[in-house]
DOGU-735504 format. One record per residue: residue number from 0; x, y, z of N, C-alpha, C in turn. Coordinates in pm, whole numbers, plus 50000, padded with zeros to 5 digits. Layout:
BEGIN
NUM	X	Y	Z	X	Y	Z	X	Y	Z
...
END
This chain:
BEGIN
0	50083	49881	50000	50000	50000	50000	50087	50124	50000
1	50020	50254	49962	50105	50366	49965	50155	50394	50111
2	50245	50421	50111	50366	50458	50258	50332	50608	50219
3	50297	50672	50353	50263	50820	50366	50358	50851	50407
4	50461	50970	50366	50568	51028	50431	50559	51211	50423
5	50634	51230	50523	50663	51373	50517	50608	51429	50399
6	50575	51558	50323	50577	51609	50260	50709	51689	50221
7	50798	51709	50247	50913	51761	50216	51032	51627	50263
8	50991	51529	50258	51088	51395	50287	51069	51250	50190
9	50998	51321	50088	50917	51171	50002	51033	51156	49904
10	51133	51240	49878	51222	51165	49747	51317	51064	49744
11	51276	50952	49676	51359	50851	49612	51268	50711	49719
12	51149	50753	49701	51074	50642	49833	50977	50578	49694
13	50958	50411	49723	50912	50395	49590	50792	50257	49683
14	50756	50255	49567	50575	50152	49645	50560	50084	49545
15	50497	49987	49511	50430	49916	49425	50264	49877	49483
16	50167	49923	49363	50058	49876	49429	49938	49838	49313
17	49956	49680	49327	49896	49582	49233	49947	49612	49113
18	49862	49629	49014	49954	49616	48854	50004	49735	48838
19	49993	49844	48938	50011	49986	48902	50158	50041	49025
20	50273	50087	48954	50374	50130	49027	50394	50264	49052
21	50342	50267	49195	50416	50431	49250	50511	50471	49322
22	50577	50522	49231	50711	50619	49290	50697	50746	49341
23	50732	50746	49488	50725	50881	49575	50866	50958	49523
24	50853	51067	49503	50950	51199	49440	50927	51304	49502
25	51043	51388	49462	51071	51532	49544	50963	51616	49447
26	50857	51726	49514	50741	51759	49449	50823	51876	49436
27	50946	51920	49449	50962	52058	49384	50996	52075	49252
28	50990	51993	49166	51017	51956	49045	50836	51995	48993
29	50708	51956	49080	50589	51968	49042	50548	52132	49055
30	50588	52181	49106	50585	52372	49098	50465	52403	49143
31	50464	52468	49257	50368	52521	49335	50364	52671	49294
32	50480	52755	49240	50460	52833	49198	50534	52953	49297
33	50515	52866	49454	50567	53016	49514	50687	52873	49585
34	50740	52830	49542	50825	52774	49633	50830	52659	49711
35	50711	52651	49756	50675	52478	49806	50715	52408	49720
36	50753	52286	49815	50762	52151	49775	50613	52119	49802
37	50591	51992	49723	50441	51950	49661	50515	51789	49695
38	50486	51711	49749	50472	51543	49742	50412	51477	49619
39	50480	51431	49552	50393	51384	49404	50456	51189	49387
40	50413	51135	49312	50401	51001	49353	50405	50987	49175
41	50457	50865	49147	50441	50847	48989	50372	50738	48941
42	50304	50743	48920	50197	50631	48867	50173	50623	48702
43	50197	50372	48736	50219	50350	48607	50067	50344	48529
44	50072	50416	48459	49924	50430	48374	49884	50371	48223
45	49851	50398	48177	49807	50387	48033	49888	50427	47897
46	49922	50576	47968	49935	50675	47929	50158	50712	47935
47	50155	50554	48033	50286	50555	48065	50313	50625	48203
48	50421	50640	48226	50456	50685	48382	50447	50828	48407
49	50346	50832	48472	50268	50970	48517	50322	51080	48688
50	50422	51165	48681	50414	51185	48792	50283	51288	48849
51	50240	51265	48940	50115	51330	48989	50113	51338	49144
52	50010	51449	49207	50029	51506	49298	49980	51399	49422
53	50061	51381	49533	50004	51250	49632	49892	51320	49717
54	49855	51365	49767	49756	51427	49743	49609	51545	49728
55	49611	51489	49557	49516	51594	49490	49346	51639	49554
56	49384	51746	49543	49283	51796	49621	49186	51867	49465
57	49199	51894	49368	49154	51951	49216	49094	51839	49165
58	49001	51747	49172	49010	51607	49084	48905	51652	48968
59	48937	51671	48836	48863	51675	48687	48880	51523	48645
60	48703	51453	48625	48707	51329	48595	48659	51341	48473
61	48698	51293	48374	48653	51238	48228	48649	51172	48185
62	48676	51048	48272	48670	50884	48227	48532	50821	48321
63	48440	50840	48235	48262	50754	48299	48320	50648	48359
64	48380	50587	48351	48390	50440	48411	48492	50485	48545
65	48531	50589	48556	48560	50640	48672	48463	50713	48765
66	48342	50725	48739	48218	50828	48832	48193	50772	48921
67	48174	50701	48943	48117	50588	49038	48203	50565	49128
68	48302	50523	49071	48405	50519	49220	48469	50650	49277
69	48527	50718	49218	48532	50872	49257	48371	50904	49369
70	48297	50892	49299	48176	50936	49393	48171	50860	49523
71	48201	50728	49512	48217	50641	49626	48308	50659	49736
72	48410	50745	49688	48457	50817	49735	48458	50928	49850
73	48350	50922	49808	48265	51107	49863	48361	51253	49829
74	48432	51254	49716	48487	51311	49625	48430	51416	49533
75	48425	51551	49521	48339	51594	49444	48411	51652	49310
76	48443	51605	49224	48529	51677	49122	48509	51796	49055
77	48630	51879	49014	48625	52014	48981	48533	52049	48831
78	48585	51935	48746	48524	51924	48624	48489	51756	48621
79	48385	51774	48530	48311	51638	48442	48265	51657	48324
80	48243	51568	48239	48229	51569	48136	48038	51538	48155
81	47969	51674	48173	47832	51671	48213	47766	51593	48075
82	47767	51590	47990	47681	51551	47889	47663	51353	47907
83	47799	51333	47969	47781	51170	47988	47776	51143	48131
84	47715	51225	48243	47678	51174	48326	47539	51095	48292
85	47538	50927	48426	47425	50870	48411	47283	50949	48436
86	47178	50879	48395	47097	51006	48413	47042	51023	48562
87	47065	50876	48649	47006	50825	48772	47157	50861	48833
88	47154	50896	48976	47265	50866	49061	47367	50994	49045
89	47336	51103	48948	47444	51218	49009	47361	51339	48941
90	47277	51322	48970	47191	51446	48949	47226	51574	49065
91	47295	51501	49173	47417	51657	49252	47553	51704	49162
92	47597	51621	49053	47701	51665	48979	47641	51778	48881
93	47536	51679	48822	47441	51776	48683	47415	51917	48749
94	47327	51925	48857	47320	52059	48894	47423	52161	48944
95	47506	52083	49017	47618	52176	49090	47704	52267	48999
96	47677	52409	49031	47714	52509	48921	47878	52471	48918
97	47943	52435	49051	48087	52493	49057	48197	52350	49071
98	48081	52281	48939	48137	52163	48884	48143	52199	48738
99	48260	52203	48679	48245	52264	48538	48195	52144	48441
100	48115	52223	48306	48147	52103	48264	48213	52093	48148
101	48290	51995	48144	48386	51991	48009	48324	51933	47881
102	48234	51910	47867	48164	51880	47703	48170	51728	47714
103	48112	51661	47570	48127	51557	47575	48273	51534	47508
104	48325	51376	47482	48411	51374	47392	48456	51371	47246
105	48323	51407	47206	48324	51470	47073	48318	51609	47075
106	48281	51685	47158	48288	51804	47164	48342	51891	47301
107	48456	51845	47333	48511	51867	47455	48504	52040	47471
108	48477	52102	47603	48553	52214	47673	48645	52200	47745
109	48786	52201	47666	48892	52201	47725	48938	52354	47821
110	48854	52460	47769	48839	52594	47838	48836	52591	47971
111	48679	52512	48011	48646	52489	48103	48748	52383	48188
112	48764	52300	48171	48857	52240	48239	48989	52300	48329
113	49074	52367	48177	49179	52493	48213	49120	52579	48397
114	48993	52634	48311	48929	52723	48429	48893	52650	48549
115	48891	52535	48573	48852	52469	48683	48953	52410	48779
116	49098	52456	48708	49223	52468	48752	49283	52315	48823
117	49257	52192	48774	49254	52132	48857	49430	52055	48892
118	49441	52007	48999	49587	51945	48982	49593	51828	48963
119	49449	51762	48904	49499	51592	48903	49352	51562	48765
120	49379	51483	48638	49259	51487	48532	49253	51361	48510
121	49164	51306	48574	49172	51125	48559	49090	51126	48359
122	49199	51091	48338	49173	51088	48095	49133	50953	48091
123	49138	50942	47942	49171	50799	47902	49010	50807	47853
124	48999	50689	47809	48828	50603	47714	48804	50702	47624
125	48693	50754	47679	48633	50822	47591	48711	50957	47540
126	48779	51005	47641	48895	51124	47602	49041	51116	47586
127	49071	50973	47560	49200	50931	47522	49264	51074	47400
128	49167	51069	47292	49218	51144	47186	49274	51302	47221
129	49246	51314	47374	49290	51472	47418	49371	51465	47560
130	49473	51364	47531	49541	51327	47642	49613	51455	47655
131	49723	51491	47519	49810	51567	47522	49778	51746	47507
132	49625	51730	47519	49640	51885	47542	49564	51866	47682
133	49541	51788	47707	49434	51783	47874	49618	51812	47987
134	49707	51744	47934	49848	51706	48028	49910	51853	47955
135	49877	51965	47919	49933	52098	47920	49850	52185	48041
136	49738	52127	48073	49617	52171	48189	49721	52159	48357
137	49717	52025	48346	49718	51889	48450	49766	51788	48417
138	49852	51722	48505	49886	51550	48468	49743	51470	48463
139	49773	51405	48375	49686	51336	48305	49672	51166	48359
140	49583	51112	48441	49595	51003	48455	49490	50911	48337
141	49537	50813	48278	49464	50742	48218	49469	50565	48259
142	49384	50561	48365	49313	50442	48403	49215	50381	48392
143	49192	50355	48233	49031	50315	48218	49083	50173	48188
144	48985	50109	48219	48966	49994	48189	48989	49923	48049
145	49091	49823	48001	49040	49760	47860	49082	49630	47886
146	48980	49594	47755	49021	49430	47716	49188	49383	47715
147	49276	49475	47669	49366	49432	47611	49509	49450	47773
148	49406	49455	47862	49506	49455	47992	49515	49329	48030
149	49635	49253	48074	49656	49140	48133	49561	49081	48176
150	49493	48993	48155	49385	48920	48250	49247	48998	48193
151	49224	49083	48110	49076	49108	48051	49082	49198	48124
152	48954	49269	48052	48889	49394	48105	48833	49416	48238
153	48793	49254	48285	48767	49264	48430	48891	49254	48534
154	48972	49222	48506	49081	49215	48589	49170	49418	48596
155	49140	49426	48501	49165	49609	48493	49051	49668	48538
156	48936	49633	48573	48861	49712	48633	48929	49691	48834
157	48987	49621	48877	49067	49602	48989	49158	49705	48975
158	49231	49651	48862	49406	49774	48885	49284	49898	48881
159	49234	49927	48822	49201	50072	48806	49147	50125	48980
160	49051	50014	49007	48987	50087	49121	49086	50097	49259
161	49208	49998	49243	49311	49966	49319	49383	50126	49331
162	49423	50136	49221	49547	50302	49203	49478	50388	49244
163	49307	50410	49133	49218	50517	49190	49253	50531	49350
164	49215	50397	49438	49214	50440	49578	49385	50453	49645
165	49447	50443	49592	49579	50503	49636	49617	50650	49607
166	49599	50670	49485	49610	50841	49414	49521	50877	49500
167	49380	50863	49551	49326	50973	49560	49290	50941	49726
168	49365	50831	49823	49385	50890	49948	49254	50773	49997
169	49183	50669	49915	49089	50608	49964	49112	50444	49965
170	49230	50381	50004	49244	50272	49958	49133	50129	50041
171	49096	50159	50131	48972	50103	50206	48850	50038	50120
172	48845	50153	50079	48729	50183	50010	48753	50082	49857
173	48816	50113	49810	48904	50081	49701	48838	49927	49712
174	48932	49876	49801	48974	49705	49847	48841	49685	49812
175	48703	49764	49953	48574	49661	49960	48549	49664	49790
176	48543	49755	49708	48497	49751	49600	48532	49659	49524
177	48655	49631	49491	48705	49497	49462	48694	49394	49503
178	48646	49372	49628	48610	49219	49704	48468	49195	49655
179	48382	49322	49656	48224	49288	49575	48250	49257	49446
180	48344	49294	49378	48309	49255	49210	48382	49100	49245
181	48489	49053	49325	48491	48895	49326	48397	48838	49384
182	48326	48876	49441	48209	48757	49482	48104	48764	49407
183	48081	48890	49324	47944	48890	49210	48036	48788	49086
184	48176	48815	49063	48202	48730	48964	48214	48592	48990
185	48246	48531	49122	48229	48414	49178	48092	48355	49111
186	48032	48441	49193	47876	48353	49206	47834	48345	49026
187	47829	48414	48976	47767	48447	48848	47890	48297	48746
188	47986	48303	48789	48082	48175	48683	48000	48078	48753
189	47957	48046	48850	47942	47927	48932	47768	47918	48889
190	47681	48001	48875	47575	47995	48800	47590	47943	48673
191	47645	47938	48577	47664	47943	48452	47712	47803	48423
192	47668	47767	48285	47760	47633	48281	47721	47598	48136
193	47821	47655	48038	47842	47622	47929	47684	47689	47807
194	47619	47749	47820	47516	47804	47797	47536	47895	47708
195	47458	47879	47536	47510	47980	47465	47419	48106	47449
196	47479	48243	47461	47420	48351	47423	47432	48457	47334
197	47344	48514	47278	47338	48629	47205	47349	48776	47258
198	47500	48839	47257	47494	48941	47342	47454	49103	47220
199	47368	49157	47276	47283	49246	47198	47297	49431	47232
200	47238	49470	47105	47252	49629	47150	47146	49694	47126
201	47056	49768	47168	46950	49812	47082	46989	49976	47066
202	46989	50008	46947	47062	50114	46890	47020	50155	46761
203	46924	50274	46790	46858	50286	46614	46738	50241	46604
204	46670	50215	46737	46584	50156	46702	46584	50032	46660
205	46666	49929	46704	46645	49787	46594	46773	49723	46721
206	46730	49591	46725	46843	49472	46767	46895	49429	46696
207	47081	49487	46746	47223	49419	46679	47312	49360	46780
208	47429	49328	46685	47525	49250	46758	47590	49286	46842
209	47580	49347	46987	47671	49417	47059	47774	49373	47101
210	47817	49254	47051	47939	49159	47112	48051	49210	47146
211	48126	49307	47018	48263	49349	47108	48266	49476	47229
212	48121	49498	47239	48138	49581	47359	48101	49478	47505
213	48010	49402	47500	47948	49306	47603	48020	49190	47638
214	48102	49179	47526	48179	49015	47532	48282	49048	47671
215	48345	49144	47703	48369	49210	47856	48321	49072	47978
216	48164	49058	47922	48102	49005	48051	48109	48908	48071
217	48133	48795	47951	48150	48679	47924	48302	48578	48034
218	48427	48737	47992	48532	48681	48027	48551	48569	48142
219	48498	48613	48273	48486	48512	48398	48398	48377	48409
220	48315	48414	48260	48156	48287	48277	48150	48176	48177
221	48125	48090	48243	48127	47969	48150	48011	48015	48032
222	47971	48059	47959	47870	48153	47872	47976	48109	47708
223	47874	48088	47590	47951	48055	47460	47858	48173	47426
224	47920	48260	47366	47892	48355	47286	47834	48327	47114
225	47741	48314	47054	47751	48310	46931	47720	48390	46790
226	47779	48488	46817	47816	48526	46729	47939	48602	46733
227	48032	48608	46875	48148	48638	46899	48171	48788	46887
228	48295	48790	46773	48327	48949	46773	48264	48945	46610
229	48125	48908	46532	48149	48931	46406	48037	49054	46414
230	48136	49189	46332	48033	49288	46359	48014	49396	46494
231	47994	49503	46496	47960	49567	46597	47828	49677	46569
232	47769	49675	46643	47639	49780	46589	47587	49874	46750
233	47682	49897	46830	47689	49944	46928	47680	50140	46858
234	47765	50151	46751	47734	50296	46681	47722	50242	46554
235	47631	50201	46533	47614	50156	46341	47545	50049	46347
236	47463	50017	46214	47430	49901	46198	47524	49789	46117
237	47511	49629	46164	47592	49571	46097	47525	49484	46019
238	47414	49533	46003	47283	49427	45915	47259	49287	45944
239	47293	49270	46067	47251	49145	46151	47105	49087	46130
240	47031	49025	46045	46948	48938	46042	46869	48878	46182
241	46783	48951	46198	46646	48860	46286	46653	48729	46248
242	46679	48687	46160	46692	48532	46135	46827	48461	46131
243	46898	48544	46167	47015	48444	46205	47003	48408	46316
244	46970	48487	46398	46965	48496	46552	46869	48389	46551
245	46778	48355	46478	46633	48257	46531	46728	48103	46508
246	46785	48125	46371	46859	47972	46347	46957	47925	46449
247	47053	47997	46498	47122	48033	46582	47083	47970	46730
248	46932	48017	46778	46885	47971	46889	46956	47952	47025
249	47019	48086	47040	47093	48093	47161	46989	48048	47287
250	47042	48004	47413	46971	48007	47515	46934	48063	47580
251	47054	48179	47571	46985	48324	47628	47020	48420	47559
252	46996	48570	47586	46976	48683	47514	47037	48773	47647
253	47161	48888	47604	47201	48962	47712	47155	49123	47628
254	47040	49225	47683	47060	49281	47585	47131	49456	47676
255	47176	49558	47586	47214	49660	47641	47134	49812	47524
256	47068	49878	47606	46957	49943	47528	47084	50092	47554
257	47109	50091	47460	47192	50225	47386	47111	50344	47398
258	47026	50303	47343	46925	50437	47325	46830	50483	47434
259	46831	50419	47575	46796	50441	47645	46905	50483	47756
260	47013	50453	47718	47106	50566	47748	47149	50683	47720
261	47161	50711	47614	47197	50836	47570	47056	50904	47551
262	46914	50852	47506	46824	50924	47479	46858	51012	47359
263	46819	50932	47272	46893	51008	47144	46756	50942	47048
264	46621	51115	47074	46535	51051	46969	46434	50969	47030
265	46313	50954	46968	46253	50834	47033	46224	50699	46974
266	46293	50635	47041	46301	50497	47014	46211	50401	47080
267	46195	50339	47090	46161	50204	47102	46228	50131	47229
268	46179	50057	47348	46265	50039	47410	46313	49917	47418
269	46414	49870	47439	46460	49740	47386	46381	49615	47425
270	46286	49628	47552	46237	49517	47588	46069	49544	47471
271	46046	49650	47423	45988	49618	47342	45974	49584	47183
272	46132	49594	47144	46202	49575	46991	46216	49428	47038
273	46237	49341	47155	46234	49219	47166	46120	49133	47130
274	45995	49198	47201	45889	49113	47264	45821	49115	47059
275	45794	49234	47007	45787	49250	46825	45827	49185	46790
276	45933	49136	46784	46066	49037	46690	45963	48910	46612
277	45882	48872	46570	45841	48760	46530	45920	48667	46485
278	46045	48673	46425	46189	48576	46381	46184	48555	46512
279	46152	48539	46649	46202	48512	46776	46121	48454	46817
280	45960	48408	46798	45899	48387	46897	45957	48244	46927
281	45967	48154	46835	46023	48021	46880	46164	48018	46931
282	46174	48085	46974	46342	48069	47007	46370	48065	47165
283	46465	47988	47190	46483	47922	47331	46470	48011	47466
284	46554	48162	47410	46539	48250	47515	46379	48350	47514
285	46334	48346	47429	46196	48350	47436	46077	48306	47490
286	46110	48172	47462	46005	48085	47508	46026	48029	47670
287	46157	48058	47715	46189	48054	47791	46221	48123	47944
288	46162	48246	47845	46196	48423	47924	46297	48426	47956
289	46416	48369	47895	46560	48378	47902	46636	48487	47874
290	46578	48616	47890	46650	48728	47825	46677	48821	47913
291	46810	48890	47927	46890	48982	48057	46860	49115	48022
292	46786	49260	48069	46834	49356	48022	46938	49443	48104
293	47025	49476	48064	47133	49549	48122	47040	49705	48207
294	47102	49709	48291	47053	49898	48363	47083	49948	48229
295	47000	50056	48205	47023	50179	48112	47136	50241	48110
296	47185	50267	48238	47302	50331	48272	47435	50270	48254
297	47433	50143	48204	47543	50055	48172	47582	50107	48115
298	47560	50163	47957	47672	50242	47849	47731	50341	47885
299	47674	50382	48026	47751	50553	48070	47855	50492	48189
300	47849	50390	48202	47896	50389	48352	48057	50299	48337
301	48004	50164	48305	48097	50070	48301	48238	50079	48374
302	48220	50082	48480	48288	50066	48555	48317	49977	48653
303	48385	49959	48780	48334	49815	48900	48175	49831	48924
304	48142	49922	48979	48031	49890	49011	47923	49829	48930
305	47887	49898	48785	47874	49894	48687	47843	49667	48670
306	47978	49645	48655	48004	49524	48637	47966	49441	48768
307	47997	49465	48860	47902	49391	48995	47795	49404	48982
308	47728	49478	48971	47550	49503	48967	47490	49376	48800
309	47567	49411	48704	47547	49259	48589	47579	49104	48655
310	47717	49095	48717	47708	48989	48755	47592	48917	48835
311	47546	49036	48932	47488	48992	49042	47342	48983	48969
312	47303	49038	48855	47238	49016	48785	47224	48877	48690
313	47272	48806	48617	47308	48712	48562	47301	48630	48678
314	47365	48601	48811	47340	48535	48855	47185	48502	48918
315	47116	48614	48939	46993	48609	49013	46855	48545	48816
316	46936	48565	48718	46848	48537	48606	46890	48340	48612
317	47012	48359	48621	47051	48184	48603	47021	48071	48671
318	47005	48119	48831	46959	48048	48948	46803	48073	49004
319	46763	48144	48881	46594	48177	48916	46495	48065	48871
END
């Protein structure tokens, strides 16, 4: 765990904590501006080796899959990226004037950010593409979660929530959070047993293949995916056939309603683009009421919590 030292005694003191390495350094190198030394800690990121402030009291979050735990926190950050808050659960961020907000990530306020002065900008996912002007602001941490981290996307949702609670002074907190996503992933592999599914998106109005965003969930569960990674229609259609899916005859159906996240338009809501489907009525997860819908808030959130609340889901659909 992080070793707390002096503030004017931390250089050349070094920590390791889980997949993520922090090095304690002399903070007068980090510039306070009038002369202080600053305690800063270097953390291994995404983004590569980050030195950053031990600790930040400025926190600008722009990685969604970071809200949740930051908030768990009891943390209130300087900036957010208001347009992708969930719509349930931070309606004190949405309103709070003297939370800036930085745009979405297609249309970032990097202004605002600047102005919200902060000394620590948790980047990365969705704002990867503005690492290097966000780290002319603020050091830039980028700890989001991906597939392509050692051990899957669920095993980086740990490192992430692990460092989060070291950088930002909450490692307690941190731990329980990580002990709930092993026992929702426990129980939910131990539910499961070889069972094939169709993991889905409803987006546009219409059911597609959401696989390379959902297949995430699969990693820990005995679950056969079928139709894998062919296709993505999470932003697009991939002209996925109602009738493949019927020939196909998965056992179950995982679906994630896009459009009831973002609210973009009025759509249709996925449990009712299901129940329409006539290519479906004979089909196993149909006839079976075999079908999962994800929280709405899944596409905004995806984070630990995010992923505990599915497991614990899946398990309460499998053992029902």
């Amino acid at each position: 765990m992080l070793t707390h030292v002096s503030r004017r005694a931390l250089a050349g003191a070094s920590v390791a904590v889980g997949a993520a390495l922090l090095t304690a350094c002399s903070g007068a190198e980090a510039g306070t501006g009038d002369g202080t030394e600053t305690a800063t800690v270097v953390v291994s990121a995404n983004n590569g080796e980050v030195e950053v402030p031990a600790e930040p009291l400025r926190v600008a979050v722009l990685d969604n899959t970071a809200f949740e735990t930051v908030k768990a926190f009891g943390i209130t950050p300087v900036a957010v990226p208001k347009p992708l808050l969930p719509g349930t659960g931070f309606e004190d961020w949405e309103a709070d004037e003297s939370i800036a907000d930085a745009g979405s990530h297609r249309e970032p306020v990097l202004e605002a950010v600047s102005e919200a002065e902060p000394d620590l900008i948790l980047g990365g996912y969705r704002f990867e593409d503005h690492t290097e002007q966000l780290s002319r602001i603020a050091p830039v941490l980028d700890l989001a979660p991906s597939e392509d981290h050692e051990g899957g996307y669920v095993e980086s949702l740990k490192r992430q929530t692990e460092t989060l609670g070291e950088v930002l002074g909450h490692p307690e907190e941190a731990a329980a959070l990580i002990a709930d996503l092993e026992d929702s992933v426990a129980a939910a592999a131990a539910a499961t047993g070889g069972e094939s599914v169709f993991l889905a998106v409803a987006s546009g109005g219409r059911i597609d293949n959401g696989a390379s965003r959902l297949g995430r969930i699969l990693e820990p569960l005995d679950l056969v995916n079928v139709l894998a990674d062919e296709g993505d229609a999470v932003h697009s259609d991939s002209g996925l056939a109602p009738e493949t899916i019927a020939q196909l005859n998965p056992d179950w159906m995982v679906v994630l309603d896009r459009d009831a996240a973002v609210e973009e338009g009025a759509t249709s809501p996925a449990r009712q683009l299901v129940s329409e489907q006539e290519a479906w009525a004979g089909t196993t997860f149909t006839t079976q009421d075999q079908v999962v819908y994800l929280p709405p808030t899944f596409y905004v959130t995806e984070g630990v919590q995010a992923y505990t609340a599915v497991f614990d889901q899946i398990t309460d659909a499998f053992t029902a």
